[in-house]
C-alpha positions in Angstrom: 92.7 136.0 147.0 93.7 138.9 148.7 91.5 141.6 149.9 91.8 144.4 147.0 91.5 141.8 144.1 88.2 140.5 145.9 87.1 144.2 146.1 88.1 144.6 142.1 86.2 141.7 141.0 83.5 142.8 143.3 83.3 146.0 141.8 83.3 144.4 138.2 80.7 142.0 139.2 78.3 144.3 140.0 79.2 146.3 137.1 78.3 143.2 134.6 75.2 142.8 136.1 73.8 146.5 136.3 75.9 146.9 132.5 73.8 144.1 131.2 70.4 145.1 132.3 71.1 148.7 130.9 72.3 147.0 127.6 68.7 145.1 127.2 66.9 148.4 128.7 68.4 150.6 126.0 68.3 148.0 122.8 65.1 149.7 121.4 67.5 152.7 120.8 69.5 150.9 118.5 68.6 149.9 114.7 70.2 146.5 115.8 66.6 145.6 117.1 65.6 145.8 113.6 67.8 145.3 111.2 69.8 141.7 113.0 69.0 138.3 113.7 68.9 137.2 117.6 72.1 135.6 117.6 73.7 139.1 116.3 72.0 141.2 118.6 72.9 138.7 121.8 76.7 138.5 120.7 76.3 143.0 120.4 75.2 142.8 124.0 77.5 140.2 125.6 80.3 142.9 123.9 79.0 146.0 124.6 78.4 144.8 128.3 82.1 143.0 128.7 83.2 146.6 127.6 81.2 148.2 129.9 82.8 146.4 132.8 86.1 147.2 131.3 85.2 150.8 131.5 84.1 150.1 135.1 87.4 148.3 135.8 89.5 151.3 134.4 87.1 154.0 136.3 87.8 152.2 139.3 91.4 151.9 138.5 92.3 155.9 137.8 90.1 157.3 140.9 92.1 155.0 143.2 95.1 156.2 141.7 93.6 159.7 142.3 92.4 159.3 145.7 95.5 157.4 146.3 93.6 155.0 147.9 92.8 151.2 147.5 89.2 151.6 148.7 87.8 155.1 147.3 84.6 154.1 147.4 84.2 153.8 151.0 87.4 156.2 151.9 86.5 159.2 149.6 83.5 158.3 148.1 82.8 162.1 146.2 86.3 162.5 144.9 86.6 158.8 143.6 82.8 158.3 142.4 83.4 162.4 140.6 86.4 161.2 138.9 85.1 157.5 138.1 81.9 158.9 136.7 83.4 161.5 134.7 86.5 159.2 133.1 83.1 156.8 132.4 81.1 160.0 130.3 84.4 160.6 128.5 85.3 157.7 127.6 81.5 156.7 126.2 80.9 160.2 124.8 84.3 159.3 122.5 83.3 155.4 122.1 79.6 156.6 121.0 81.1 159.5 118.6 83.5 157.2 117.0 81.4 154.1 116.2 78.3 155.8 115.5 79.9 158.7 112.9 83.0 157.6 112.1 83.3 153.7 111.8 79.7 152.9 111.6 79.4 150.0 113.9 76.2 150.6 115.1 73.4 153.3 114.5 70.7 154.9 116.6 67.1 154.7 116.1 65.0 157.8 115.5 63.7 157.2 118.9 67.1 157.6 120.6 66.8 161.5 122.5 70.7 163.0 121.2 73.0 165.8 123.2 75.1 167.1 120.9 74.7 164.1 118.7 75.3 162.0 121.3 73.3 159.0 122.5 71.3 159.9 125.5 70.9 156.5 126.8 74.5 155.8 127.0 75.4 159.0 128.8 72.9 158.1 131.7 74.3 154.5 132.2 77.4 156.4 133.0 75.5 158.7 135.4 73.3 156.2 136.6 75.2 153.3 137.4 78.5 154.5 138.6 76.1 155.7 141.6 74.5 152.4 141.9 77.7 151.0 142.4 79.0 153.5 144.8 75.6 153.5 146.4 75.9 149.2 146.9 79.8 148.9 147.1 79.9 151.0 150.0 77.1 149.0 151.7 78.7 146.0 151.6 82.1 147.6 152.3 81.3 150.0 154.6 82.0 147.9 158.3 85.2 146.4 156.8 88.9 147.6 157.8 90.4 149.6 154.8 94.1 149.2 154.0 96.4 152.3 154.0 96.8 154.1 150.7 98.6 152.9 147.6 102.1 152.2 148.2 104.6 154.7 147.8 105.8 153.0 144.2 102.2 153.8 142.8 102.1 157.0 143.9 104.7 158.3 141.5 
């Protein structure tokens, strides 16, 4: 396994784990808690969470393509965790809009504190653990050698 997939998966990892938590923290929120049997509501956090890491995985991906570097997080941790934490806001801001108002795939409760109609719940997980995982990544990566930037191709 070479050194950047094990930093990937590492970065995923941690971003199951933390996603997962937050999913069970925030499920009062939700009118799932209510209105679905267990099995409904375990298979609506195993998905939400998997999609989580996928918006971790894609973070990740575009502020190393921004930085230009492999190992943002312990190179350039305020440009990288900036742009990773704001493509992560977008991206849920959209996700929430569109399945709570236009598809319907889930619905908040009336306890669920809304910006602009917007979940407030979700928006801090995209504050909140981003950080975390800046705040942990670079702690385990910080003593290790960093490779060079992204080669030349992927800079285009």
């Amino acid at each position: 396994m070479t050194r950047i997939t094990k930093v990937v998966l590492d970065w995923v990892a941690l971003s199951l784990a933390l996603n997962l938590l937050w999913e069970i923290a925030q499920l009062p929120l939700y009118t799932i808690v209510r209105t679905e049997p267990f099995p409904r509501i375990a298979y609506a956090v195993l998905h939400c969470t998997a999609g989580d890491a996928l918006i971790a995985l894609a973070s990740f991906v575009v502020a190393g393509l921004s930085t230009r570097h492999l190992y943002w997080p312990v190179t350039h941790p305020l440009t990288g965790g900036g742009i990773s934490t704001a493509f992560g806001l977008l991206y849920t801001a959209f996700s929430e809009w569109h399945n709570v108002y236009e598809i319907g795939a889930w619905t908040y409760s009336e306890s669920m504190p809304l910006v602009f109609g917007i979940g407030v719940a979700p928006l801090l997980q995209w504050l909140v653990i981003p950080l975390a995982l800046l705040v942990v990544f670079r702690r385990r990566w910080r003593g290790e050698a960093v490779s060079p930037r992204f080669p030349a191709s992927a800079q285009r």
